[in-house]
C-alpha positions in Angstrom: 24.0 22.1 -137.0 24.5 25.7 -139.1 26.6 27.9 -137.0 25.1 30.5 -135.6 26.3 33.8 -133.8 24.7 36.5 -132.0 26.9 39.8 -131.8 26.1 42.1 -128.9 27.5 45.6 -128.7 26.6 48.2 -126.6 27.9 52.2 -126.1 27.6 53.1 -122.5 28.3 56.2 -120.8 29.8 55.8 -117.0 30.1 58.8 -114.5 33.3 59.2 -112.7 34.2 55.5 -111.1 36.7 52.8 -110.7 35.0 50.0 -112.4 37.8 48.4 -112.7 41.1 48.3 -111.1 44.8 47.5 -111.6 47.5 46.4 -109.4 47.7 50.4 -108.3 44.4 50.6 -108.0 44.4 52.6 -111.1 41.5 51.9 -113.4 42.6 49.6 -116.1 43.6 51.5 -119.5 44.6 51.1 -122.5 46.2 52.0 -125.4 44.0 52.3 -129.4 44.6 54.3 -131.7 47.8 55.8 -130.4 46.0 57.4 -127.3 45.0 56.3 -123.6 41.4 54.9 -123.5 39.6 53.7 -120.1 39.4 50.1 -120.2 37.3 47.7 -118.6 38.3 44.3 -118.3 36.6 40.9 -120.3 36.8 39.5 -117.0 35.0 41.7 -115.1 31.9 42.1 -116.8 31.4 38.0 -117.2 31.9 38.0 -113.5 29.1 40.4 -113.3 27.0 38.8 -116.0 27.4 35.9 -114.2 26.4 37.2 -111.0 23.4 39.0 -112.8 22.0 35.3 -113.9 21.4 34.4 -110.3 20.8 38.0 -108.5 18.0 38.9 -110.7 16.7 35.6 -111.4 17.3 35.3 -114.9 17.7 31.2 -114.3 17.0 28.9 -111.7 19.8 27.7 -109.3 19.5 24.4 -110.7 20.8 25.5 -114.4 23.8 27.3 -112.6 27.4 26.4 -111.4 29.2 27.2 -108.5 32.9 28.1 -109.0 35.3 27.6 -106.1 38.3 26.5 -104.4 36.1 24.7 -101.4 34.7 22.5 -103.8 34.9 19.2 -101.1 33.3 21.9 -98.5 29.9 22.3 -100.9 30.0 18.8 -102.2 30.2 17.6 -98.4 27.3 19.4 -97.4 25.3 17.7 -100.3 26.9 13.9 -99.2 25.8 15.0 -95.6 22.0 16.1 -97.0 22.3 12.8 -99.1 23.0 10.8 -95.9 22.7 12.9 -92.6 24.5 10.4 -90.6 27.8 11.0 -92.2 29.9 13.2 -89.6 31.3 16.1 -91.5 34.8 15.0 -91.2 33.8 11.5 -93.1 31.7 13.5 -95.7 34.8 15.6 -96.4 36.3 12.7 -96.8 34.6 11.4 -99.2 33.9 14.8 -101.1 37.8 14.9 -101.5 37.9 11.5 -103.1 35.0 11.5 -105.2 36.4 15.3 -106.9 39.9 13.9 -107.5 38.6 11.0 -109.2 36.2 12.8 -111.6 38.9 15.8 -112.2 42.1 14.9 -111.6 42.8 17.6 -109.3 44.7 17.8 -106.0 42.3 17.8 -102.8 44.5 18.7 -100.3 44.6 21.2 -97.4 46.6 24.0 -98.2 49.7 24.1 -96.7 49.9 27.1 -94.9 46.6 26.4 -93.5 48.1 22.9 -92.3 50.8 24.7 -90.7 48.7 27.1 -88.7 46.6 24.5 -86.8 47.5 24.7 -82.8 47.2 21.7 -80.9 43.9 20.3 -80.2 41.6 22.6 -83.6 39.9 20.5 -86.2 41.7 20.0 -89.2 41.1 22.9 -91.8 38.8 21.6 -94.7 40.4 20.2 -97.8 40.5 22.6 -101.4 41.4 22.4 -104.6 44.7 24.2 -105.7 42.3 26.2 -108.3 39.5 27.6 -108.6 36.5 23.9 -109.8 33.5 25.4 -111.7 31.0 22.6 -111.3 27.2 22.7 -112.0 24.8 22.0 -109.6 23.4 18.4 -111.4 27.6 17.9 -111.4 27.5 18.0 -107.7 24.5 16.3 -107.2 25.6 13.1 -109.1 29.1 13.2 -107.4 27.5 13.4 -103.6 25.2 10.5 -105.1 27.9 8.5 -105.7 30.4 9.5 -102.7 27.0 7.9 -100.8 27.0 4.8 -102.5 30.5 4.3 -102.4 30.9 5.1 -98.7 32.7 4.1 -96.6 35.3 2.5 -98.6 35.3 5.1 -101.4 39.1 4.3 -102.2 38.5 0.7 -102.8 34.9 1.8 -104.6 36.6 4.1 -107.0 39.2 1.7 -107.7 36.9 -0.3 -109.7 36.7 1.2 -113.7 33.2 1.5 -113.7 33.2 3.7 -111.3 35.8 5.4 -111.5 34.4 6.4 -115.4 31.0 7.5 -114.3 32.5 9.8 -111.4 34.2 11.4 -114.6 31.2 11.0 -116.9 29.2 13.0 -114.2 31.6 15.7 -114.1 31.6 16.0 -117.8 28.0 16.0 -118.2 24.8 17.7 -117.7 26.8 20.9 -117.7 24.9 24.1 -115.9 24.4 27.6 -118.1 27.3 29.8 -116.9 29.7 26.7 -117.5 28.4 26.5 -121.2 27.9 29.9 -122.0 31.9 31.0 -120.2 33.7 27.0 -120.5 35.6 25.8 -118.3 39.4 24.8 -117.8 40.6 21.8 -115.4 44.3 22.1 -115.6 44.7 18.3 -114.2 42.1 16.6 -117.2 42.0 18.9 -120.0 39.5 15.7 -121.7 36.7 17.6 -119.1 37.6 20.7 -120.2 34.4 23.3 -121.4 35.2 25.4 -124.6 33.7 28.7 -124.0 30.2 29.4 -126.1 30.8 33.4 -125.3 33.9 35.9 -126.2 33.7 39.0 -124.6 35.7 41.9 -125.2 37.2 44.3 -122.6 35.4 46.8 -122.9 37.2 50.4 -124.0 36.5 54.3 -124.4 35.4 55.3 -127.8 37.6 58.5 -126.8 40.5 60.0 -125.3 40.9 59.1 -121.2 43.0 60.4 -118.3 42.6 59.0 -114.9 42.3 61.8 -112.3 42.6 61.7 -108.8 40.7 62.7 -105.8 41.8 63.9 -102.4 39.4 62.7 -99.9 39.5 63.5 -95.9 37.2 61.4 -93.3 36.4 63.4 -90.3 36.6 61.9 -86.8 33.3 62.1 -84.9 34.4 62.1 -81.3 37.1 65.3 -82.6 36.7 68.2 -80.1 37.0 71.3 -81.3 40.4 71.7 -79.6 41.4 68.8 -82.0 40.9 70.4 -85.9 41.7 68.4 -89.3 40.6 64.7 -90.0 40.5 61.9 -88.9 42.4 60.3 -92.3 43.2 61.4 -95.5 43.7 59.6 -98.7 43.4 59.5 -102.6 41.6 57.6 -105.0 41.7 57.4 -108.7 38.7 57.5 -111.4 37.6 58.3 -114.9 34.7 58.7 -116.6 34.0 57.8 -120.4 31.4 56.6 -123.0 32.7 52.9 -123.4 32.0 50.8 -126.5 31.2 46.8 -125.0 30.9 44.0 -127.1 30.3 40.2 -126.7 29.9 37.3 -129.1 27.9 34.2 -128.6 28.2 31.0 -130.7 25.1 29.4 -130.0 25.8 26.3 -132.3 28.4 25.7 -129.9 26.4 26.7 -126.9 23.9 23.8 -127.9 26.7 21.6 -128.2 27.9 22.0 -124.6 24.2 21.9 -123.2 23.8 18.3 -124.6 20.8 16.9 -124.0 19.4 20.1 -122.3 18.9 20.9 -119.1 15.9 18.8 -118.5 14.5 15.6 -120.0 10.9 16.8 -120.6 12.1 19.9 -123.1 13.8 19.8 -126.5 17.6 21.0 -127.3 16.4 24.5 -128.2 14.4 25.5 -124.9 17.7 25.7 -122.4 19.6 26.9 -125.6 17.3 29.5 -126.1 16.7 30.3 -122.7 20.4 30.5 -122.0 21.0 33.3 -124.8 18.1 35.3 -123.5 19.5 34.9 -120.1 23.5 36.3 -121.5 21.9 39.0 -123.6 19.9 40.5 -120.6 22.5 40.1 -118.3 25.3 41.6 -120.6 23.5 44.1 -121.3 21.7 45.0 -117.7 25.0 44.2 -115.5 27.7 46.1 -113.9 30.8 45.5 -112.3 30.9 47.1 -108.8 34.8 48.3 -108.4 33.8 51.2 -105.9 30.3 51.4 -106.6 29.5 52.6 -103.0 32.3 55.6 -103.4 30.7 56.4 -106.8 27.3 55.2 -107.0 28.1 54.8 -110.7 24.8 53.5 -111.6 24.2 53.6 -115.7 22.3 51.2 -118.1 23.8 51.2 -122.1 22.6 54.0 -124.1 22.3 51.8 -127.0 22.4 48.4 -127.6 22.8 46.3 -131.3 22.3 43.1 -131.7 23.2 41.1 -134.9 22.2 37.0 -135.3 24.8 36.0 -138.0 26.0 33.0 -140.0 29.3 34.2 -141.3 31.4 34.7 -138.1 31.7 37.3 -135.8 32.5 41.0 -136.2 33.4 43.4 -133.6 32.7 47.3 -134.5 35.6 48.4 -132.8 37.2 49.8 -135.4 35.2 52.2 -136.2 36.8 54.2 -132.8 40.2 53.6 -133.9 40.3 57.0 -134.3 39.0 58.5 -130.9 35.6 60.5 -131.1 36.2 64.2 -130.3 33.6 65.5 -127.6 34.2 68.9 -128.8 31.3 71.9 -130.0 29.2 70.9 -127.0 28.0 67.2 -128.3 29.3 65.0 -126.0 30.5 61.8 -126.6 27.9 59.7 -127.0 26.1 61.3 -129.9 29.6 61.2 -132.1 29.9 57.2 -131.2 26.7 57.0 -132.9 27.1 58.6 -135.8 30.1 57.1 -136.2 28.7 53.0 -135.7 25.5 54.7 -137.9 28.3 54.7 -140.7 30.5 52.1 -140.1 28.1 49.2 -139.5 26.4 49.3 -142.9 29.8 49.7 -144.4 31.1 46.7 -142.7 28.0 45.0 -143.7 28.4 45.9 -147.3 32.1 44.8 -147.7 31.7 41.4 -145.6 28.3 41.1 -144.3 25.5 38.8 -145.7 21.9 40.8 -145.8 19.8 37.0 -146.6 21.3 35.6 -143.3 21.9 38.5 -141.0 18.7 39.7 -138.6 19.8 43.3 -136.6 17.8 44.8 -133.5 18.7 48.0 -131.7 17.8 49.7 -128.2 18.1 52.8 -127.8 17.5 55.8 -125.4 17.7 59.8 -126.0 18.3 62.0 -128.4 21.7 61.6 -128.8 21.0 57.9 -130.6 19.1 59.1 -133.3 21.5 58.2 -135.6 21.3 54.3 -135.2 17.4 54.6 -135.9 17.8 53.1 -139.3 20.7 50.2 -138.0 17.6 47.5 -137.7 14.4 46.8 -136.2 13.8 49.1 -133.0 12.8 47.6 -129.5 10.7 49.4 -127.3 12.4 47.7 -124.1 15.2 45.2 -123.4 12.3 42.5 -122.0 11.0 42.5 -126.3 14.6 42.8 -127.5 15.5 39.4 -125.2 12.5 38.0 -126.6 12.6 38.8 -130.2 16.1 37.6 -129.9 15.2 34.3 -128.2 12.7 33.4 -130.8 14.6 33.8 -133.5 17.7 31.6 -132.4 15.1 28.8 -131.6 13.6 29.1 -135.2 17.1 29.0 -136.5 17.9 26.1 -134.2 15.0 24.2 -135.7 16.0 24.7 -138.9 17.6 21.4 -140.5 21.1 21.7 -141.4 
């Protein structure tokens, strides 16, 4: 298969908020171009992307993966919806042997939960010592097999055969969000999930400086004989035009989707339905670090897209040096101007104009610049779509 990449950048402006937080509670920062930008973590905008793909029903439950520490807890209740006259205690069992058989990891309870247990409580459930990102057909094989197996699962899994397809299961028939973000099992890096999407933190195309504010909370029942608040306190925040961008290689994407998703569709439906699914929920997501303090509720101002064969290129550079908000323009309208200039440089010096297809989305009059960038969506539903069918007719293309 050609390799093919899809480049998504976006310029979003944010209201005073805490997106984002460091171990202060800071927003993050950083530091480009020899002065302090706001900074948004890669992190947290794939945990919102991912959290998007479910939330706004982007894909179906079945084509995602759940990523947690309880892992025997969820695989348990499938075992016990397999077979409902398995006691939870024996399906937890089972759950704990079947996972560190196909993984390789630990299933243990934790040991300060071990040593908190009074005389006479149930034994706390067993966890992995990291967090297990398995999809949901993953699971569903695993409890299949714990069933089968029961209730002498140790002697069952002693057997090679078995023990191989508990690991083929956990290696195949990967969801979405575990294609699309990879995954990493420290115990059996041969199950490991390279990532199909990079995404950058995201940074201030200018100059930031966190600010503080002083907040009081005043106590309802306060008589009048008792003035001043209830509690005081302080919270940081900034505000900022941020420039986001994320890269998707979708040859690789296809590779970790296999077969697809379902027997009845070709290779390029899931592939192209997984794309559609990142690109709208990049774009439309939002990490919710104080959102109730700051209601902090913004969509991108502009978004470019670029489907690519050469490899992927990042626009950053052209707010190496920050943009100045001064005469009265804002930010905004300079990042434009300058990506409206960069972008077909870049193009020019390393770009390739036979392979290279560009959308853009834009809102207000402070875009303008980025009219001529590449062909104009009238709404992010026809910019997911127009991107969707052209990765599928570049995925049917022979190689």
């Amino acid at each position: 298969m050609n390799r093919i990449f899809l480049d998504v950048h976006a310029l979003q402006t944010v209201p005073p908020s805490n997106l984002n937080r460091d171990d202060t509670g800071a927003p993050k920062s950083a530091v480009y171009g020899g002065v302090p930008r706001a900074r948004v973590s890669s992190q947290a905008w794939k945990r919102a992307t991912r959290t998007y793909f479910g939330a706004e029903h982007l894909l179906d439950p079945s084509e995602l993966g759940v990523r947690t520490k309880k892992v025997a807890e969820v695989l348990a209740a499938r075992i016990t919806g397999l077979d409902p006259s398995l006691k939870d205690s024996e399906a937890l069992r089972l759950a704990a042997e079947v996972v560190e058989t196909a993984t390789g990891s630990k299933i243990e309870v934790p040991k300060r939960k071990a040593d908190a247990v009074k005389e006479g409580d149930d034994e706390p459930a067993p966890q992995s010592k990291y967090l297990m990102f398995l999809s949901a057909r993953q699971l569903d094989g695993l409890a299949a097999l714990a069933v089968e197996g029961a209730p002498d699962i140790k002697g069952y899994l002693k057997d090679k055969t078995n023990r191989a397809r508990a690991k083929e299961i956990a290696d195949t028939l990967h969801s979405v969000d575990i294609a699309l973000f990879g995954r990493m099992v420290a115990d059996s890096a041969d199950i490991n999930v390279d990532a199909a999407v990079q995404v950058a933190h995201a940074i201030s195309v200018h100059h930031v400086e966190n600010d503080s504010d002083y907040y009081t909370a005043v106590d309802d029942h306060n008589t009048d004989a008792e003035p001043g608040a209830g509690m005081i306190g302080t919270v940081d925040f900034n505000s900022a035009t941020l420039y986001r961008y994320a890269a998707v290689g979708v040859h690789q994407l296809a590779a970790n989707l296999g077969e697809g998703l379902r027997e009845d569709e070709p290779l390029t439906v899931p592939v192209r339905r997984a794309v559609e699914a990142f690109v709208h929920g990049f774009v439309a997501s939002l990490p919710t670090g104080k959102i109730n303090t700051f209601g902090h509720h913004t969509l991108p101002d502009a978004v470019i897209v670029k489907l690519r064969t050469t490899r992927p290129i990042s626009f950053v550079a052209a707010f190496e040096e920050p943009v100045s908000g001064e005469g009265g323009g804002g930010h905004l309208r300079g990042a434009c101007a300058r990506l409206a200039e960069f972008i077909p440089d870049m193009e020019r010096a390393y770009g390739d104009d036979e392979s290279t297809v560009t959308w853009v989305l834009r809102v207000g009059t402070n875009t303008g610049k980025l009219a001529g960038i590449g062909e104009e969506a009238a709404s992010l539903t026809t910019l997911v779509e127009s991107i969707g069918q052209a990765v599928a007719e570049r995925l049917d293309k022979p190689a």
